[in-house]
N, C-alpha and C positions, 0 to 999 in steps of 0.2 A: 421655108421649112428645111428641119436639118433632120435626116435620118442617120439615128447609132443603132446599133446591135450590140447586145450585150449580151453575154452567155446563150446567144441561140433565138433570144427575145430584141423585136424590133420597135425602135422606139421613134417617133419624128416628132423634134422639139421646135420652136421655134428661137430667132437666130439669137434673142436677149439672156437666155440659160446659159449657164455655164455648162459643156459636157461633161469636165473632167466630174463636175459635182452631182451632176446626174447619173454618172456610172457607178461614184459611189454609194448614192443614195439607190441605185438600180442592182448590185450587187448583194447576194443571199448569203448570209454565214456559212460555213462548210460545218456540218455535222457528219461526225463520224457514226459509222454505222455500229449496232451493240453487236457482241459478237455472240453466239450461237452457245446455249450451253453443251458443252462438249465433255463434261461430268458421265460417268458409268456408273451406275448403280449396280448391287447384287443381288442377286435372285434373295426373296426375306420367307422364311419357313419358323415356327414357332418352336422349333429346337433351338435355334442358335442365338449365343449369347450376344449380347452387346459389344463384348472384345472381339468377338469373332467377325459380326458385322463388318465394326470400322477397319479390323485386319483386310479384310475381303475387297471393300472401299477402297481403301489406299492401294491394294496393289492394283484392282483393274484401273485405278488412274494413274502407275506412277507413282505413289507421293512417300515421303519417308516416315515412318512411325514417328511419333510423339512423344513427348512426357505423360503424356495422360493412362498411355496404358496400363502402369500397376495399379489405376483406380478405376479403370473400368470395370462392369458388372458380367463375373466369369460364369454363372448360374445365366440359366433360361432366361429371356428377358419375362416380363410378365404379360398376364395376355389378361383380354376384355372376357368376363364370364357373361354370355349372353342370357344365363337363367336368372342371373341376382336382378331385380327391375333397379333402373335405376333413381327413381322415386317413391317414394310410397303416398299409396295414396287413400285420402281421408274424406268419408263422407258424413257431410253435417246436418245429422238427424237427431 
């Protein structure tokens, strides 16, 4: 019997294997790790517009204005009216 170690794992093959092809076949892909989202958000209150948002956005990250701002929405953004239901509903009598 032949003992390898590979990455920390102990392997005893016997003497007819090939090692070099058992280390490859013993060998794990290297996966890189995802990185961490590192995005800031800004505080959202129901005054502020949608230009004003991503203005806010961009700078707690850093990032440089866009094209998109003279189409962004300069007025309130809109909000949920939690009085309207939003279904109606029908009984069948």
């Amino acid at each position: 019997m032949q003992t390898i170690v590979i990455d920390g794992t102990t392997y005893k093959v016997k003497f007819d294997r090939d090692p070099l092809e058992l280390a490859k076949l013993a060998r794990k892909p290297y996966k890189q790790k995802k990185p961490k989202d590192i995005r800031k958000f800004p505080t959202w209150s129901p005054a502020v517009s949608t230009a004003e948002y991503v203005r806010r956005f961009e700078s707690l990250n850093f990032l440089i204005a866009g094209e998109y701002f003279p189409r962004l929405n300069v007025e309130t953004a809109a909000q949920y009216d939690s009085t309207i239901p939003l279904c109606e509903v029908f009984n069948d009598e």
